[in-house]
C-alpha positions as CSV (number, residue, x, y, z in Angstrom):
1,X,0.0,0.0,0.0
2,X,1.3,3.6,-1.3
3,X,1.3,5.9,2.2
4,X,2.7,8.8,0.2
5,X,5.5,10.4,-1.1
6,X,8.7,12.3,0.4
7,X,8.9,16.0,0.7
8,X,10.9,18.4,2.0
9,X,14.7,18.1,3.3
10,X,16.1,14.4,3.4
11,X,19.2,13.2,5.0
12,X,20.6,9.9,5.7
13,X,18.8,9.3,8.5
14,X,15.7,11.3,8.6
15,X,13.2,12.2,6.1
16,X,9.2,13.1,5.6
17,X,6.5,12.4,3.0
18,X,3.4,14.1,2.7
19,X,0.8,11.7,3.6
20,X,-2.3,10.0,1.6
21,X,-3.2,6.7,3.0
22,X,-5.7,7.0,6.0
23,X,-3.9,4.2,7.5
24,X,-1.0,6.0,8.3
25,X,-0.2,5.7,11.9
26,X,2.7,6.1,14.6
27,X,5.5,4.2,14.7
28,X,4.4,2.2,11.1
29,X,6.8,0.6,9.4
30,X,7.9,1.7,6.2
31,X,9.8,0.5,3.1
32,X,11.0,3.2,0.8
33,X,13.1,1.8,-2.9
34,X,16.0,3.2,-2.9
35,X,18.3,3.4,-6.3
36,X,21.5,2.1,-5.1
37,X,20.1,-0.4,-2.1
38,X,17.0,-1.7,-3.3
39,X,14.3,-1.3,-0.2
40,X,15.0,0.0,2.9
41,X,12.8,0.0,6.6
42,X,11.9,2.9,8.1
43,X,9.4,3.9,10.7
44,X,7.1,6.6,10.8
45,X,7.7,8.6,14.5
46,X,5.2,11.5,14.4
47,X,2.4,12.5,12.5
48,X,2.1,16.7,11.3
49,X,-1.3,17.7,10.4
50,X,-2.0,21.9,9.6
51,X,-4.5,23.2,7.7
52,X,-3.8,21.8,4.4
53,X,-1.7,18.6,4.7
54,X,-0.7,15.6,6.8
55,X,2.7,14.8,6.8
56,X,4.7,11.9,8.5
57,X,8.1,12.6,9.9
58,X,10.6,9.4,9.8
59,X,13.5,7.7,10.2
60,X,15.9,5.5,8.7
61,X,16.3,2.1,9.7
62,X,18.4,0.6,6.8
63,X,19.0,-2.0,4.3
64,X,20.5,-5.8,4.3
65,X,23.6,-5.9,1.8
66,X,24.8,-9.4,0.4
67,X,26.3,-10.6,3.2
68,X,23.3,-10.3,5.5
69,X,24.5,-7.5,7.4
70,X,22.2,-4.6,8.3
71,X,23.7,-1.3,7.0
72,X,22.8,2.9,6.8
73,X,22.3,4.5,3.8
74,X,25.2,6.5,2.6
75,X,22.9,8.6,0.0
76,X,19.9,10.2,0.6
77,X,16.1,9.2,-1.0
78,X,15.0,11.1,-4.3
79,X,12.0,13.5,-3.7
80,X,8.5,12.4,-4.5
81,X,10.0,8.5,-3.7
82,X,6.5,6.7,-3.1
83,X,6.7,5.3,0.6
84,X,5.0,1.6,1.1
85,X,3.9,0.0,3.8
86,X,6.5,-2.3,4.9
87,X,5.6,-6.2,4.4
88,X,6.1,-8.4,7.6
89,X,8.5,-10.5,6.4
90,X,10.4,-7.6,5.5
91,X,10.5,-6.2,8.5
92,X,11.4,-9.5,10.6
93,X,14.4,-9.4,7.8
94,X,15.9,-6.5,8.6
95,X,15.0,-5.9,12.2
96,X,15.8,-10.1,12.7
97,X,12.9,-10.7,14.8
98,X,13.4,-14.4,16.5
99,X,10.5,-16.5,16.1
100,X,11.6,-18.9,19.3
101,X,11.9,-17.5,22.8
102,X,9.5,-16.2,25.6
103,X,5.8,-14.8,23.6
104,X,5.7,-11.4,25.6
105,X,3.5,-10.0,22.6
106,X,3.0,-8.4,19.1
107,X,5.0,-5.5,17.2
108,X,3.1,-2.3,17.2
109,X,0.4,-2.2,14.5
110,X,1.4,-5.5,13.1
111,X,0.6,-9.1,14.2
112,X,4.5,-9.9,14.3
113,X,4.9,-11.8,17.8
114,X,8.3,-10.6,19.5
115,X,10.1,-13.5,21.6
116,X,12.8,-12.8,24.5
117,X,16.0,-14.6,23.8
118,X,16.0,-16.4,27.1
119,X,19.4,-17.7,27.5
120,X,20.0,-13.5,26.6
121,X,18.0,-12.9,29.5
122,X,19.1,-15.1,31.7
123,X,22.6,-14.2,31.4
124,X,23.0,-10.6,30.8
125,X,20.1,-9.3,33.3
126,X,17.1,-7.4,32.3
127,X,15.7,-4.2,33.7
128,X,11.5,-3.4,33.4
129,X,10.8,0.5,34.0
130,X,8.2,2.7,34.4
131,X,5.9,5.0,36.6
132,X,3.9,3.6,39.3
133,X,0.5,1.9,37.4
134,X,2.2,1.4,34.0
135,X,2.3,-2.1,34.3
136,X,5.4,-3.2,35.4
137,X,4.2,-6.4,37.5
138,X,1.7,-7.1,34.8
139,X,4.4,-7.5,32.3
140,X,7.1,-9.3,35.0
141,X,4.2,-11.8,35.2
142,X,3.9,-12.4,31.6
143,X,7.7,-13.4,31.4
144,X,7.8,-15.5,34.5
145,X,4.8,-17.5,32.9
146,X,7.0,-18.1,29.9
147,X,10.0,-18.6,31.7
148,X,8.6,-21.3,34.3
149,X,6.5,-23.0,31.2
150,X,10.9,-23.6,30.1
151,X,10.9,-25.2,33.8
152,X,13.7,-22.6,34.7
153,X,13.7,-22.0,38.8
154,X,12.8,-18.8,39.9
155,X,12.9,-16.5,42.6
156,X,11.0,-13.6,43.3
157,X,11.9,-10.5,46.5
158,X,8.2,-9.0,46.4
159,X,7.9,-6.4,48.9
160,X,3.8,-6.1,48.8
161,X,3.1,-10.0,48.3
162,X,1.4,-9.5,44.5
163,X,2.7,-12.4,42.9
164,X,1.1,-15.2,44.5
165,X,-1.6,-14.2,42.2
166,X,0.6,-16.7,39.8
167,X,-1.2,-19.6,41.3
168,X,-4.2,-18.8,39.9
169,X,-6.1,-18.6,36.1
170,X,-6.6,-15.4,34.4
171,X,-10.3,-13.7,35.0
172,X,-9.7,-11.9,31.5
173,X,-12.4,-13.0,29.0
174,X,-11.5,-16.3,27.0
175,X,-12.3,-14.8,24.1
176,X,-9.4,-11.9,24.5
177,X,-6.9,-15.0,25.3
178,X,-8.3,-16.4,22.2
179,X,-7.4,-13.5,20.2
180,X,-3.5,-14.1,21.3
181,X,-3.8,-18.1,20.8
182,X,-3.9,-18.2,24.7
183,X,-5.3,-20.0,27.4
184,X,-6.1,-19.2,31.4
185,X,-3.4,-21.2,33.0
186,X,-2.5,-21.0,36.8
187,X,0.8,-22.2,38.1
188,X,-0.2,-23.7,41.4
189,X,1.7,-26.6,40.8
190,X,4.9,-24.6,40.5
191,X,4.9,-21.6,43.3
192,X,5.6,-21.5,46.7
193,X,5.0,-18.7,48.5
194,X,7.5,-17.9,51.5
195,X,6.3,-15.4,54.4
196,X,5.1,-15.0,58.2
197,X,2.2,-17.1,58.5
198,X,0.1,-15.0,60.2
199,X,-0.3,-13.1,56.8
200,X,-1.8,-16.2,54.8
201,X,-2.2,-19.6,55.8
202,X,-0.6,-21.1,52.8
203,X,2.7,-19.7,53.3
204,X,5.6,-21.2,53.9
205,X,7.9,-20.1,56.9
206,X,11.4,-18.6,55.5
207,X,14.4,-19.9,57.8
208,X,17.9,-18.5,56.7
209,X,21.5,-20.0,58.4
210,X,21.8,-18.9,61.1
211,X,25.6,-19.8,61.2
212,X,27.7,-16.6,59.8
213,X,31.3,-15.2,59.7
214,X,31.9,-12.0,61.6
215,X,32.1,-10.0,59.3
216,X,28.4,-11.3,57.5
217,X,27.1,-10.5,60.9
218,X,28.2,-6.5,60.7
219,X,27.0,-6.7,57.4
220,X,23.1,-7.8,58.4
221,X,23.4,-5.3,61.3
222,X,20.3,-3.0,60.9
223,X,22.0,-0.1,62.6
224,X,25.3,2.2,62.7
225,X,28.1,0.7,65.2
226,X,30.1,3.2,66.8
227,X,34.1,2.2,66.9
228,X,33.3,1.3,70.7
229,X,30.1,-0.9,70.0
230,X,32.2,-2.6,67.0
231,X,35.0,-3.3,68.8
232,X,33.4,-4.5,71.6
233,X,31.4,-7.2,68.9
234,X,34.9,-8.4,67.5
235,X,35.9,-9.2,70.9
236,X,33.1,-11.3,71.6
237,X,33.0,-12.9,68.4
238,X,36.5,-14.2,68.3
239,X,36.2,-16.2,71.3
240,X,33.2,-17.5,69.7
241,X,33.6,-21.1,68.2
242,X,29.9,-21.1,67.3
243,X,28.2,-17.5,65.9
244,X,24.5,-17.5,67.1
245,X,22.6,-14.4,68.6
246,X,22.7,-16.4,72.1
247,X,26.2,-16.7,72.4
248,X,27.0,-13.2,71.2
249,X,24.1,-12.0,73.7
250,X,25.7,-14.1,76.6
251,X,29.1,-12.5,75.6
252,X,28.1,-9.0,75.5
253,X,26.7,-9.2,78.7
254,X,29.5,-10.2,80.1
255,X,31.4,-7.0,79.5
256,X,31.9,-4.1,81.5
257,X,30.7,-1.6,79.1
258,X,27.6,1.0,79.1
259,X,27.3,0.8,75.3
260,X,26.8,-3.2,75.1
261,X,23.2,-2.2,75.7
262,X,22.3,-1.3,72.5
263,X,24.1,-3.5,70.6
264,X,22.2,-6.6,73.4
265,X,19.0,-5.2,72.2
266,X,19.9,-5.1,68.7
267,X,20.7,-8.9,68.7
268,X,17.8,-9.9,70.7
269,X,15.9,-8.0,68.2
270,X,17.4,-10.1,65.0
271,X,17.1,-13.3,67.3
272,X,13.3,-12.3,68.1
273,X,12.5,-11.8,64.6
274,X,13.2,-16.0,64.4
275,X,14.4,-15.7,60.8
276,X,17.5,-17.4,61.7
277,X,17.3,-21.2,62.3
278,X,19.9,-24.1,62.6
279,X,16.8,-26.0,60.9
280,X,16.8,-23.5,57.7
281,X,15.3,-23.7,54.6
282,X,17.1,-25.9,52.3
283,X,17.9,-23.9,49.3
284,X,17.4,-26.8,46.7
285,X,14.2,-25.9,48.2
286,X,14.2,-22.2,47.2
287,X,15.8,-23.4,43.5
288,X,14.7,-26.1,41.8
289,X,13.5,-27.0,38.2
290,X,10.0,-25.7,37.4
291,X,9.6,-24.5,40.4
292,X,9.0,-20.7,41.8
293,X,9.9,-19.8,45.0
294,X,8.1,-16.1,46.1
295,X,9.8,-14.6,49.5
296,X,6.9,-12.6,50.8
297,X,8.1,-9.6,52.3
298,X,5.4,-7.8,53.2
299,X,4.5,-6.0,56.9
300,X,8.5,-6.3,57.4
301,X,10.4,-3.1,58.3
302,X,12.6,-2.1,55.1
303,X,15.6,-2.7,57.3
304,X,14.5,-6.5,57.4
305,X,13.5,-6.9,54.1
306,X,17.3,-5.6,53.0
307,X,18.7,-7.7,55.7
308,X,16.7,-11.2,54.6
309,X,17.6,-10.4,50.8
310,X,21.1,-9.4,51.8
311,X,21.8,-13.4,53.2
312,X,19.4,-15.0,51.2
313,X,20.9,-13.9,47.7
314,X,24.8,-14.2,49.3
315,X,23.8,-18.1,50.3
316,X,22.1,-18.5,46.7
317,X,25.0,-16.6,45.3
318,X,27.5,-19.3,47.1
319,X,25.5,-22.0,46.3
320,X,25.5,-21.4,42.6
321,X,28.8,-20.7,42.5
322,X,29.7,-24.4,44.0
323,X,26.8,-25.9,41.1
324,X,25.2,-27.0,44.2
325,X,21.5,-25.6,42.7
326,X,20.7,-25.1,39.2
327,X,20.7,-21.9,37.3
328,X,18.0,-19.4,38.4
329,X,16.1,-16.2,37.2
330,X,15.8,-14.2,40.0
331,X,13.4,-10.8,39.9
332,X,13.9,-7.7,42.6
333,X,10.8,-5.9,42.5
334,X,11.0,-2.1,43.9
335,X,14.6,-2.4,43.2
336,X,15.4,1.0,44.0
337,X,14.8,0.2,47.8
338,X,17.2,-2.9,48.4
339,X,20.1,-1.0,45.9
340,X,19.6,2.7,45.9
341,X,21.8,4.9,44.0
342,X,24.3,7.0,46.3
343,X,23.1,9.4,47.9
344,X,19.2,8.3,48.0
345,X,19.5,5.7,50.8
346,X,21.6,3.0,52.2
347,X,20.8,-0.9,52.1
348,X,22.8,-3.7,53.6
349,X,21.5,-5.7,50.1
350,X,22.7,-3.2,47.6
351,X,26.5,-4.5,47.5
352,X,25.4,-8.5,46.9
353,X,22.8,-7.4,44.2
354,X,25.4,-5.3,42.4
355,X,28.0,-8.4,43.3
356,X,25.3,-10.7,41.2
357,X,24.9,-8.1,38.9
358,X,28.3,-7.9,37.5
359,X,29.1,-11.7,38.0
360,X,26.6,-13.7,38.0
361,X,26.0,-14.0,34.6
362,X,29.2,-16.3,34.8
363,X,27.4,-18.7,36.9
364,X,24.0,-19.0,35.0
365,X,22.3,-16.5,37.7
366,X,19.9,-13.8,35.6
367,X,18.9,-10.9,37.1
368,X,15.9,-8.6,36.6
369,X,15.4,-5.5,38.4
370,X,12.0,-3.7,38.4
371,X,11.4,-0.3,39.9
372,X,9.0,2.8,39.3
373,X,12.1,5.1,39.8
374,X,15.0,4.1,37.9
375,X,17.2,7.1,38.7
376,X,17.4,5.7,42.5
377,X,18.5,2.4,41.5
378,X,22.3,2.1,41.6
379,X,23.7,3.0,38.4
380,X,26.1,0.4,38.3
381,X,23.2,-2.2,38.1
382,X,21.5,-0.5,35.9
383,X,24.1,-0.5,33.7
384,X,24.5,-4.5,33.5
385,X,21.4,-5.0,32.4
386,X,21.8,-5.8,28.7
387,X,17.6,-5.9,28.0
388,X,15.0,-3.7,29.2
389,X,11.4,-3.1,28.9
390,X,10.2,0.3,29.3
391,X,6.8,1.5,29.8
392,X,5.6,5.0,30.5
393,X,8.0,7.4,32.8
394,X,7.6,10.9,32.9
395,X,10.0,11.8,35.8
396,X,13.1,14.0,33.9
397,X,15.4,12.1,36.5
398,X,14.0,8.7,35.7
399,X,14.1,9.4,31.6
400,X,17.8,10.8,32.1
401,X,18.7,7.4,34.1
402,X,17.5,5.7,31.4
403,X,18.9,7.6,28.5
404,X,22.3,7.3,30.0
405,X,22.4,3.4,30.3
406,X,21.0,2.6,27.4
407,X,22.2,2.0,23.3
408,X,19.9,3.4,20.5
409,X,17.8,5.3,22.4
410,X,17.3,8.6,20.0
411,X,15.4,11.8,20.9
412,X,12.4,10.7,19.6
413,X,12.3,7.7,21.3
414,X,13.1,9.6,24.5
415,X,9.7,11.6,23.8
416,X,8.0,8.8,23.0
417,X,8.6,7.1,26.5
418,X,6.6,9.4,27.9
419,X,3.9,8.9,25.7
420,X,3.5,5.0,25.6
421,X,0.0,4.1,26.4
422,X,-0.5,1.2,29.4
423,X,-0.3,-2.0,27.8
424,X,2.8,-1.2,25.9
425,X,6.7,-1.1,26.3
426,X,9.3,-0.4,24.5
427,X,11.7,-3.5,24.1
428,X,15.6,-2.9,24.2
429,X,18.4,-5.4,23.8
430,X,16.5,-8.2,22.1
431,X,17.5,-6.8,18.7
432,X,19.9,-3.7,17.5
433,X,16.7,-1.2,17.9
434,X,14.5,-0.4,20.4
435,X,10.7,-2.1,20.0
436,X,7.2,-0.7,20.5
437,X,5.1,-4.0,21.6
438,X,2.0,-4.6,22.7
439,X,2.2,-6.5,25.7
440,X,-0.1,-10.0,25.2
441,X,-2.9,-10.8,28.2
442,X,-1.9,-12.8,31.3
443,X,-2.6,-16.5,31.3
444,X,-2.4,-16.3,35.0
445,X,-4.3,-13.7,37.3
446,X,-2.6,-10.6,37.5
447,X,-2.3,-9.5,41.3
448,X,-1.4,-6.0,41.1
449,X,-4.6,-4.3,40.7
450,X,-4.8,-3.2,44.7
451,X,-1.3,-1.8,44.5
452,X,-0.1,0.7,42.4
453,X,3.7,1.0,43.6
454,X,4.2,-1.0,40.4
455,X,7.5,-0.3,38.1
456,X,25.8,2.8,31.1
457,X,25.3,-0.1,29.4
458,X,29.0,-1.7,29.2
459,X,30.7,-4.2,27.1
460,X,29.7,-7.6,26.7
461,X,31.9,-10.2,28.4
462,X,33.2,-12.8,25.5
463,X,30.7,-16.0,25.0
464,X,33.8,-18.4,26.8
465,X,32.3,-16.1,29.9
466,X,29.4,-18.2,30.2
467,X,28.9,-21.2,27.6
468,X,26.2,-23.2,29.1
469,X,22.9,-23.3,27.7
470,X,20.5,-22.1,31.3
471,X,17.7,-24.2,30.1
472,X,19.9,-27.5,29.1
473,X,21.8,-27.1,32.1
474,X,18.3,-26.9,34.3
475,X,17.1,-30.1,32.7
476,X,20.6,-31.6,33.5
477,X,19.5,-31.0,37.7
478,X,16.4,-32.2,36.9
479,X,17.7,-35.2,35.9
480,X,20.0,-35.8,38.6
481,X,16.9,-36.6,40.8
482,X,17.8,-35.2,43.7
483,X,15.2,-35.6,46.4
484,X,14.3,-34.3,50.0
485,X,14.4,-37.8,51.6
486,X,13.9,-39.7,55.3
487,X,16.8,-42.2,54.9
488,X,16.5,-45.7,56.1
489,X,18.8,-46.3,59.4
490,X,20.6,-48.9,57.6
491,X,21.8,-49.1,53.9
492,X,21.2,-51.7,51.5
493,X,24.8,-53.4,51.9
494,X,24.4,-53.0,55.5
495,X,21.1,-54.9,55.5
496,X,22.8,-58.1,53.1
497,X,25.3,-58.1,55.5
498,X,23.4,-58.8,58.2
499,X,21.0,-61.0,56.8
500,X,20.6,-64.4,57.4
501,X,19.5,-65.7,54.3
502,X,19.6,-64.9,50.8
503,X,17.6,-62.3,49.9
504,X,15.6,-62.7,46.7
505,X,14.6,-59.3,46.0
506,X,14.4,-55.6,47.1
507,X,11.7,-53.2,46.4
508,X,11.7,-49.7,47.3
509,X,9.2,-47.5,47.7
510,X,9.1,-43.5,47.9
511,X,6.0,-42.7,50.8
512,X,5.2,-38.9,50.5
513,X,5.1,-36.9,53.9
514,X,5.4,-33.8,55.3
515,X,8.4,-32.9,58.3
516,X,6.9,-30.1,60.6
517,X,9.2,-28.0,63.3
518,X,6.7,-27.4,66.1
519,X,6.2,-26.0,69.5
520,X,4.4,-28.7,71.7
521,X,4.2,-28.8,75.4
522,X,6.8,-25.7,75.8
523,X,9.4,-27.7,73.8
524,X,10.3,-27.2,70.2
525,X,10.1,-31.1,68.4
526,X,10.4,-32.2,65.2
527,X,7.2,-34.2,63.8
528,X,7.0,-36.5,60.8
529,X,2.9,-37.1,59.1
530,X,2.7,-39.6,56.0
531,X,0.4,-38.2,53.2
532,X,-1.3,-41.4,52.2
533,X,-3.5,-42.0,55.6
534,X,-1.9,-39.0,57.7
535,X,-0.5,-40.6,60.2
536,X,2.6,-39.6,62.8
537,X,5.4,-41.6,61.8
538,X,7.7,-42.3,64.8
539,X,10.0,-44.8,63.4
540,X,9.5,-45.6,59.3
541,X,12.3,-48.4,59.3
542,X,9.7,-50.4,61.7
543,X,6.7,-48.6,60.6
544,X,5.5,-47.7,63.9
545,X,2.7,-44.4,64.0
546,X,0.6,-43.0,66.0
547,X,-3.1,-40.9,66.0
548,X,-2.6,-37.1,65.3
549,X,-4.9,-37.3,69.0
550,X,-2.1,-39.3,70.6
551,X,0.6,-36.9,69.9
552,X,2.9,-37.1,73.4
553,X,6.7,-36.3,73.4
554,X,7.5,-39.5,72.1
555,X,6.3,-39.5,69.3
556,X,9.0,-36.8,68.0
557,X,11.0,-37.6,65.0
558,X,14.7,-37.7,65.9
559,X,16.3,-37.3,62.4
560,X,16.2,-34.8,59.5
561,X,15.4,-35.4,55.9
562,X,18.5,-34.5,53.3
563,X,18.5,-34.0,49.6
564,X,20.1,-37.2,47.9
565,X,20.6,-38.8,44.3
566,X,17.9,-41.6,45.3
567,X,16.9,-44.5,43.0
568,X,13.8,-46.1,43.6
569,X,10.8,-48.3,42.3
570,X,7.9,-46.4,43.2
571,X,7.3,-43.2,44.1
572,X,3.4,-43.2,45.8
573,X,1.2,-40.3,45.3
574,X,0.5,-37.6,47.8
575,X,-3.1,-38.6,49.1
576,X,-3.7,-35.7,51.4
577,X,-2.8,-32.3,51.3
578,X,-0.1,-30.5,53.2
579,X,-2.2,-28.1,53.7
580,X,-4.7,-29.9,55.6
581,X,-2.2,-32.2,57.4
582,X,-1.0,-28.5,58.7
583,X,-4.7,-27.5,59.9
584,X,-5.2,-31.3,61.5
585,X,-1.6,-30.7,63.4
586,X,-2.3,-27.1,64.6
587,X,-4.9,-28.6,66.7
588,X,-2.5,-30.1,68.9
589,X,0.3,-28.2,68.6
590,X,2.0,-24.9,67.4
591,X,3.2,-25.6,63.9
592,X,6.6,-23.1,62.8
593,X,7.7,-24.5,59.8
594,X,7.2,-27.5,57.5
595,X,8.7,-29.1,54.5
596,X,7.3,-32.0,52.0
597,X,9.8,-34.9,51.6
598,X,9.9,-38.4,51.2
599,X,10.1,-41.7,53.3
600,X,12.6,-44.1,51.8
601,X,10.8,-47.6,52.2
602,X,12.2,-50.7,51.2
603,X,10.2,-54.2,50.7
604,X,12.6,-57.0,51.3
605,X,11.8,-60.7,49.9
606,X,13.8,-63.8,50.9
C-alpha cells in the first residue's frame, strides 16, 4: 500500500512524506526503494497535520547488503520516492525478529509476535521500568509464565506480596486470550509462596542460616556501630567457636561496658524476629527445576526486608557458584529500595545485588530488576542490564537514568517514552533497535490491581564467559533426581550383611510426607505425618505411627530429611494435602515451619 510520497529536506537518516493513505499511523513501518540499495525499513515517529496537509516525519532504519548485514544508507532518497507500507516478512528481515523464545507480545500495529531470547536474558540481566500503574508487575508476570512454562527456577523478592496471584487462572475473557492463541493457565503446581504465617495460611515459613562469619554478621546489622560498639562485637565474636545471637548475647553481657546495651538489644531483636534457624530452609528448596519460589516480604520493616535479601541472595550466590542448585532467574521488585543509588539511601542488600549483577552472569544467575524510579537504583546495576522493557516514565530524573544506560535510544524515542499508552513497552536489547510491543494478556491472574507502587550499558563479556545453555543445564539438575528424603537407618549393603538368608529381591518405595518444626508442650520437636493416611510416623524403618490425637513427646521424629541422588521403584502419590495435614496438626500443637519430603521404604523378599 502507497502511504505517500517524500517532501521536504532528506538526510541519511531522517526524512518526511506528505501523507495520503488513511492508514498512516505512529510508529508504522515503512519500506521506501532506494536506487543504489533496493528497499529500505523505516518507521514513521510522528504524524504533522496543519490546515492543508498531513505529513509523517521518519526515520531510517536501513537496508540488508549481500552478506546479510544490516547497513545505513550512505545517499539520501529522491524526492516524490512513493513510501509503502512495509511487508512483515520484511520487516522480521531487517529488524531479525526471532521467532523462538518467551511470547511477551505483538509489534506495534502488526501481528509480528516478538520473543525474548531467554538464554539472553538469563545471562546478561534485564531491567522493566516505568511509573507507578504502568504495568510493570503485569508485564514481569507475563515473562515469569513463559519462563517457568521452560521449567527454569525462579525467585522472586516482592515487597507487597502480589505475585502469589501466579497460582491462579486469568479472569480476563476467553475470548481476548483467544485472540492471542492463549489459554487461562495457573501455576499452582509450581509456586511456593514464603512469608510470616500469620499473613496467609498457605505460606511457607522462611528460615535463613543462622551460622555466619563475623564480618556477614556486621553486614546484616540494621543499625550504625560506633568504633566502641564494634570493637566491643569483635571481641566477643573471636572467642566464639559457634556465631548464634545467644552466644554473642551471653558474651556482650559479660562486658563491663555501658554501650553493650544497644548492641544486646539489637541482637535480641534479629534473634526475636526467628528468621534465623539451625533448621533452615534448604535452598534446593528455594531453587529447583520448574519451580517458583516467592519470599513474601510484606509487613516487614525495610531494614529487614534488605537484611533477609542481603543473606538470602549471598547463600544462593554461594550456592550457585559451587553448582550446588541449578541456574535461576531471580526478579527484585521495587529495586530502588534494596540498591539505591548513592546518595538516596543506604541498604545492607545493595553491594550483593550489584555483586550478582556484574558476575553472576558467569554462573548461569539472571537478574531482573523492576522499579518505578529508575534514577534511584544504583547505576552500576542499571548498567549491566543488557535488556529492558520500558513502559511510561515521565520523571526527567528517571528518563535521564535511562537515556544514559541505554544503546539506541534517540530523541524521539526519549519523547515517545513518555507517551507510551499502558499495555505497551518499548523493548531494548532483544535486537539492534528499540521495539514498540504490545504487551499480550496474562494467562495467569494478574495481582497488582490493589497496588499501584508497580514499576551505562558496558561491554559484553566474551561468550567463553558463560557457555552453558540455562535451560539445558536446568534439565541436567532435573535429571539428577535429587530428592528431600527420610533415609533408612541402615543401607542396603548394611542390610545383606546382616541377613541371614539370601535375599531374593528388594523393592523400594518413595511414601510422600510432610516434616513439621513445632512447639508442643513448651518444647520445640520435630514431627513426621505420611500423606497417604496421615498418620505420625515415629520410626519408618519399623513402621511404627501414631493418632494425630495421641501426639505425646514420644512421638517426635529424631532425624532430618537431606537432599540425595535416590533410586527407587515407586514413588506413591500424595493422598492428602499438606495443607490440611498442617490444619489437622495445629490442633495439637503450634506448627513453625514444614517441608514435604519423602520416606525411603524398602520391601525386602527372601
Amino acid at each position: 500500500m502507497i502511504l505517500g510520497r517524500i517532501v521536504g529536506k532528506v538526510s541519511t537518516t531522517h526524512f518526511q512524506f506528505l501523507v495520503t493513505a488513511e492508514k498512516t499511523r505512529k510508529f508504522q513501518f515503512i519500506q521506501i526503494q532506494h536506487p543504489e540499495y533496493g528497499f529500505v525499513l523505516g518507521q514513521v515517529m510522528e504524524l504533522l497535520r496543519t490546515e492543508e496537509e498531513l505529513t509523517a516525519q521518519c526515520t531510517i532504519i536501513g537496508y540488508k547488503d549481500e552478506d546479510g548485514r544490516v547497513k545505513s544508507i550512505r545517499t539520501p532518497f529522491a524526492l516524490s520516492t512513493e513510501v509503502l507500507e512495509a511487508e512483515d516478512d520484511f520487516i522480521r528481515s531487517i529488524v531479525e525478529i526471532g521467532r523462538e523464545g518467551a511470547f511477551i507480545g505483538n509489534l506495534e500495529g502488526k501481528s509480528i509476535p516478538i520473543t525474548m531470547d531467554l538464554q539472553k536474558v538469563l545471562t546478561r540481566h534485564l531491567a522493566i521500568l516505568a511509573k507507578s500503574g504502568a504495568g510493570k508487575s503485569y508485564t514481569v508476570g507475563v515473562l515469569l509464565e513463559e519462563i517457568m512454562e521452560k521449567k527454569v527456577p525462579v525467585l522472586i523478592i516482592d515487597p507487597h506480596g502480589e505475585y502469589a496471584s501466579l497460582k491462579f487462572p486469568s479472569e480476563e475473557s476467553r475470548e481476548k486470550l483467544m485472540q492471542w492463541n492463549l489459554e487461562p493457565k495457573g501455576y499452582s503446581f509450581n509456586v511456593q509462596e514464603y512469608g510470616d504465617m500469620k499473613l496467609k495460611q498457605d505460606l511457607r515459613p522462611l528460615k535463613l542460616d543462622e551460622k555466619m562469619s563475623s564480618y556477614e554478621l556486621m553486614k546484616l546489622l540494621p543499625i550504625q556501630l560506633s568504633n566502641t560498639q564494634e570493637a566491643m562485637l569483635f571481641s566477643v565474636l573471636k572467642d566464639l567457636t559457634e556465631v548464634t545471637f545467644d552466644n554473642i548475647v551471653i558474651g556482650l553481657e559479660n562486658l563491663n561496658s555501658s554501650a553493650k546495651w544497644g548492641l544486646i538489644d539489637t541482637m535480641m531483636y534479629l534473634r526475636d524476629l526467628k528468621l534465623f534457624s539451625s533448621n533452615y530452609t534448604p535452598l534446593r528448596e528455594l531453587v529447583a527445576p520448574g519451580k517458583c519460589a516467592i519470599i513474601n516480604l510484606k509487613g516487614l520493616t525495610p531494614e529487614v526486608q534488605s537484611m533477609i535479601v542481603y543473606k538470602l541472595l549471598k547463600d544462593l550466590f554461594m550456592a550457585r557458584k559451587q553448582e550446588k542448585i541449578p541456574p535461576f532467574f531471580c526478579v527484585i521488585e521495587e529495586a530502588h529500595n534494596f540498591c539505591p543509588e548513592k546518595g538516596f539511601g543506604k541498604a545492607v542488600s545493595t553491594e550483593m545485588i550489584r555483586l550478582i549483577s556484574s558476575e553472576g552472569r558467569k554462573f548461569g544467575l539472571g537478574l531482573c530488576v523492576v522499579s518505578q524510579r529508575p534514577a534511584l537504583v544504583q547505576k552500576t546495576v542499571l548498567a549491566q542490564c543488557s535488556s529492558q522493557i520500558i513502559m511510561k516514565v515521565t520523571n526527567p530524573n528517571d528518563l535521564k537514568a535511562i537515556t544514559g544506560s541505554l544503546e539506541g535510544i534517540t530523541p524521539e524515542t526519549e519523547d515517545e517514552i513518555q507517551n507510551l499508552p499502558v499495555g505497551s513497552a518499548l523493548v531494548c536489547g532483544v535486537v539492534d533497535r528499540p521495539l514498540v510491543v504490545n504487551i499480550r494478556p496474562r494467562r495467569s491472574m494478574h495481582g497488582g490491581q490493589a497496588v499501584d507502587i508497580l514499576g551505562s550499558v558496558v561491554e559484553m563479556p566474551d561468550e567463553e564467559d558463560y557457555q552453558k545453555n540455562i535451560v539445558e543445564e536446568t534439565k541436567e539438575y532435573e535429571d539428577k533426581g535429587l530428592l528431600y528424603v527420610v533415609k533408612p537407618k541402615l543401607s542396603l549393603k548394611d542390610i545383606q550383611l546382616m541377613s541371614t538368608q539370601p535375599i531374593r529381591k528388594v523393592t523400594t518405595y518413595l511414601i510422600p510426607a510432610v516434616f513439621f518444626s513445632c512447639r508442643f508442650s513448651g518444647m520445640d520437636m520435630n514431627f513426621l505425618v505420611d500423606q497417604i493416611k496421615g498418620k505420625v510416623v515415629i520410626d519408618p524403618d519399623s513402621d511404627q505411627k501414631c493418632e494425630m490425637s495421641q501426639l505425646s513427646l514420644d512421638s517426635a521424629f529424631l532425624r532430618k530429611p537431606v537432599f540425595e541422588n535416590i533410586e527407587y521403584d515407586q514413588m506413591l502419590e500424595r493422598w492428602i494435602e499438606t495443607s490440611d495435614l498442617k490444619r489437622k496438626l495445629e490442633e495439637h500443637c503450634q506448627v513453625d515451619d514444614y517441608k514435604e519430603c519423602y520416606i525411603v521404604f524398602r520391601k525386602i523378599e527372601y
